[in-house]
N, C-alpha and C positions, 0 to 999 in steps of 0.2 A: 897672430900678434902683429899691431901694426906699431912701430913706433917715429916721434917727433920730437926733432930734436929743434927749439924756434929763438929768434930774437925779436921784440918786440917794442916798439913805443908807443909811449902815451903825449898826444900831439897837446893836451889839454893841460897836464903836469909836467910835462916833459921831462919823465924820467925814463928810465932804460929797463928792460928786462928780458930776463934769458928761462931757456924752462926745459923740462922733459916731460914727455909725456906720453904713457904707454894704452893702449888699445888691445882689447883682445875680445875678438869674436866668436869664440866657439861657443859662448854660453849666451841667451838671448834672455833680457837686455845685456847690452854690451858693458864689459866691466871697464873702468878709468883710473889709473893710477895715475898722478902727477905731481910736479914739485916746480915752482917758480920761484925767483928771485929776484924783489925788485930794488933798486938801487938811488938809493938819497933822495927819495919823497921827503917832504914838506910840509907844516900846513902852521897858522899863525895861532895859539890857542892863548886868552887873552892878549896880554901885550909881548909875549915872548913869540920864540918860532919852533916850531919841535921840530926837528931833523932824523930821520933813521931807515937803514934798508930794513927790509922784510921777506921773509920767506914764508911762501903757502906751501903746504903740502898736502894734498886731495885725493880720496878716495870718493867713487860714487860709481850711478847706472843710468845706461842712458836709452834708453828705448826709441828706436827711428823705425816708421814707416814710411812707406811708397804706395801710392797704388797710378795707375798708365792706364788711360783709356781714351782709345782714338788718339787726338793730338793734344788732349786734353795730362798734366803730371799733375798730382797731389803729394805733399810732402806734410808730415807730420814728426816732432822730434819733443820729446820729456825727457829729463834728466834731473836726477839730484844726487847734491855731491855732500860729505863730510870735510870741511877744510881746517888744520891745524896753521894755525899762523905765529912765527916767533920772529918778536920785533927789535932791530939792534939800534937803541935809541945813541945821539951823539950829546957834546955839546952837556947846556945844562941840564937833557931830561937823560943824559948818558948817567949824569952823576947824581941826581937824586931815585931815579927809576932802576939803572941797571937795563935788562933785557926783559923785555913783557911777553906774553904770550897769552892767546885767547883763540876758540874754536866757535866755527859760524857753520850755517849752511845755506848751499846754493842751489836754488830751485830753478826751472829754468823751463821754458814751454815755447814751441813756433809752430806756424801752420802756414803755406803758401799753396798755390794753386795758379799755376797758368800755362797758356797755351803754348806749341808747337813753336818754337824762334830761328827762322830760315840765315842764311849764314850774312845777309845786310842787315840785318834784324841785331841795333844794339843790344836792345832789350825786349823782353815778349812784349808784343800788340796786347794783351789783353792778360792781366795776371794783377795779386793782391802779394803779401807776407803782412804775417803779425807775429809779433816774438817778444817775450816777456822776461827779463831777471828779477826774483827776490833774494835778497840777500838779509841776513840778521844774525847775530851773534846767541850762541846759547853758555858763555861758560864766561863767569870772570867781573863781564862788562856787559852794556846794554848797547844797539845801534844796528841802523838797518839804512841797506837800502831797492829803490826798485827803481826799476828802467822800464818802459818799455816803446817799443818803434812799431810803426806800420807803413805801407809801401804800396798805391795802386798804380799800375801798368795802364796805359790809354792810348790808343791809336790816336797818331797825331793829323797833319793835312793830308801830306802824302802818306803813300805804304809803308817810308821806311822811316818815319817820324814816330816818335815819343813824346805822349805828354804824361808825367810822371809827379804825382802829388806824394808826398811824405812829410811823417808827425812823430813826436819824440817826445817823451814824458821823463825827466824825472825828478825825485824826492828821495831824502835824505833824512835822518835824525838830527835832532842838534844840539846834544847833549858833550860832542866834542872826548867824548869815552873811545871812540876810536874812530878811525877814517877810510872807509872802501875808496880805492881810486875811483875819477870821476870819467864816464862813462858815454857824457850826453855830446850829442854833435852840436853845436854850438851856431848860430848863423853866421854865414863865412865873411870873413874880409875882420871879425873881432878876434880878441883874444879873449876865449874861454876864460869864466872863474868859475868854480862849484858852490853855487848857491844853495839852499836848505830846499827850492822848490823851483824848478823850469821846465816850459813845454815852448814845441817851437812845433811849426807849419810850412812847407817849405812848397814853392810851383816849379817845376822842370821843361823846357822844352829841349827835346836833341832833337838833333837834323844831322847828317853828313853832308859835309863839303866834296868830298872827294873818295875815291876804292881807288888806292894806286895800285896795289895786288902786284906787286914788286919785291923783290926781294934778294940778299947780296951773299953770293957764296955760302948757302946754308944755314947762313949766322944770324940775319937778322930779315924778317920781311915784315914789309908796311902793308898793313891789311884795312884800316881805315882813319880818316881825317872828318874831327865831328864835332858841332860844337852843340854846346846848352847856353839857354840863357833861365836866368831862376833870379826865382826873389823867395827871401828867408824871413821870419817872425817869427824871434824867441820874447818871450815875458819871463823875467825873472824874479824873487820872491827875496824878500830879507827874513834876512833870519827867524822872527818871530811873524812872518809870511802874511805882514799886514802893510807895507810897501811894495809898491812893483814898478818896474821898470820894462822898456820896449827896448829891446835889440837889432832893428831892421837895415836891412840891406838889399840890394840889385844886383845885378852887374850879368856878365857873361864869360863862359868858360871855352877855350881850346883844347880839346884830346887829341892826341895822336895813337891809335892802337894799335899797339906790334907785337910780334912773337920772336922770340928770340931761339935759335936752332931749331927753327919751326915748330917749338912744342909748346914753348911757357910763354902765355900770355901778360904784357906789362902792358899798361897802358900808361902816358906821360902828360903832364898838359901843362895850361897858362891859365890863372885867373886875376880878372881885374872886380873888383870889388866896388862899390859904390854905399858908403858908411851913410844912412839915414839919420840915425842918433848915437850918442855919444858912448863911446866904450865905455864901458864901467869898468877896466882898468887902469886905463891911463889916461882916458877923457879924450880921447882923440876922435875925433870926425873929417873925413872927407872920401880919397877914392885910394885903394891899397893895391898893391902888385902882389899876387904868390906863384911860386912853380909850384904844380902839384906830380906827387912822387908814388908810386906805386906801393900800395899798401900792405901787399904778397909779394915779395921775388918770387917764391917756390908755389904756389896752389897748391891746395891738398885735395 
C-alpha cells in the first residue's frame, strides 16, 4: 500500500488543490483510490461568472509496464478511473443551483522509450513519450474533454546537448454543462485561456553552462547550471472553432539544478520571454520576465 498525501496547482486557472491518494499493489493491475479538492475555480458562462469549489473522488486500475534491454528502457502505462464529482456552487449559481454533482470517467494511456542518460545528460540523447487523457461525463450532464502531449529526445552539437521538440493537443466541449480544469501548456511568456480547441509545437535547445559539483553541509548541492533557448506555437480556436488565432513566442531560459540533502531533486530558473503576437487576454505584446519554480518539492 503505497500512499500520497499532495498539494497542487493549476498555473492556467490558478486555483489550489489538496488530495489523497492511495495505491495498493498486491493485485495487478494496480488498484486507485483517491479524493481531491479543488478550491474557488471559475469560469464566465454567458454574461455572469460561476464560482465554486469541487471535490473528485476516484476509483480505478492502472496497469504499468517495463521492459530494459541493453541501455535501451520501454515504459508503457493504461489506466481507467470511475470519478464521482460534487460541486459547491457560490454566489448566484449558489442560490439558484444549490450543490451539483455528476460522474465522468478517466481514461488515460503513455508510452515512452529511450536510451541509457549518463549523469551530464540533462535529458536522454535519444528517446520519444506520447501520453493521452480522455475525459467525459456519463450521468446528469454531457461534456468531455482530451489532451494529449508528445516529446522527442535528439542529440544536440555536443554530447551533452539537447535538442528537444514537443506538441500538445487539446479540445474541449462547449456546451458550458460543466468544466474539466484546463490542462494544456500554453506557449510561455502568455497567459493561458481555455479555449474550445488548441495545439501548440514547441523547439528546445539545452546546453550547460557549467557542473559546479558543489555542495554545502549536506543541505544543499549545485549539480548543474544550463540553459535552453525555445520558440513556442500555440493556434487557438473560438468557440464555434471557425476563428483562429497564433500565440508565438522566443526567448531563452536559465536552470539551475540542485538537490537538496543530497536526495530531492529541484531545479530553479529564469525566463525571459519574447511576445510575437498579442495576448488574447489582455492584449499585451512585448518581452516578459518569470521565475520558474519547481513543479514537485517531494518526486514520487
Amino acid at each position: 500500500m503505497q500512499t500520497e498525501i499532495y498539494y497542487s496547482y493549476n498555473q492556467n486557472e490558478k486555483t489550489n488543490a489538496v488530495g489523497l491518494s492511495e495505491w495498493y499493489g498486491a493485485l495487478f493491475p494496480y488498484l486507485n483510490l483517491g479524493i481531491e479538492y479543488t478550491f474557488d475555480r471559475e469560469t464566465v458562462i454567458g454574461n455572469r461568472l460561476r464560482q465554486w469549489g469541487q471535490l473528485d473522488s476516484r476509483i480505478g486500475l492502472q496497469l504499468p509496464l517495463q521492459s530494459t534491454k541493453g541501455r535501451n528502457f520501454k515504459n508503457f502505462s493504461l489506466g481507467t478511473f470511475y470519478v464521482l464529482r460534487n460541486e459547491f456552487n457560490k454566489g448566484f449559481y449558489g442560490d439558484s443551483l444549490g450543490n451539483t454533482s455528476f460522474s465522468y470517467l478517466l481514461h488515460t494511456i503513455s508510452w515512452s522509450q529511450q536510451v541509457q542518460r549518463a549523469v551530464q545528460h540533462s535529458f536522454p540523447r535519444l528517446g520519444y513519450l506520447l501520453n493521452a487523457q480522455q475525459r467525459y461525463a456519463i450521468s446528469s450532464v454531457e461534456g468531455y474533454q482530451f489532451i494529449g502531449n508528445g516529446t522527442i529526445y535528439l542529440p544536440g552539437i555536443m554530447r551533452n546537448h539537447n535538442l528537444i521538440l514537443t506538441g500538445a493537443f487539446q479540445q474541449r466541449d462547449t456546451l458550458s454543462q460543466l468544466s474539466f480544469s484546463d490542462r494544456f501548456s500554453y506557449s510561455r511568456g502568455y497567459t493561458g485561456r481555455y479555449f474550445s480547441r488548441m495545439w501548440r509545437g514547441s523547439v528546445n535547445y539545452h546546453f550547460p553552462l557549467w557542473y559546479p559539483d558543489w555542495g554545502f553541509g549536506n543541505i544543499l548541492y549545485l549539480q548543474a547550471i544550463r540553459v535552453n533557448g525555445f520558440y513556442d506555437f500555440t493556434k487557438i480556436y473560438s468557440r464555434d472553432k471557425k476563428t483562429t488565432r497564433d500565440q508565438r513566442s522566443l526567448g531563452g531560459e536559465l536552470f539551475i539544478d540542485t538537490r537538496w540533502w543530497n536526495q530531492y531533486p529541484l531545479t530553479f530558473g529564469f525566463r525571459i520571454s519574447k511576445l510575437l503576437d498579442k495576448d488574447q487576454l489582455d492584449g499585451r505584446q512585448g518581452t516578459r520576465f518569470e521565475f520558474v519554480l519547481p513543479v514537485s518539492i517531494i518526486p514520487r
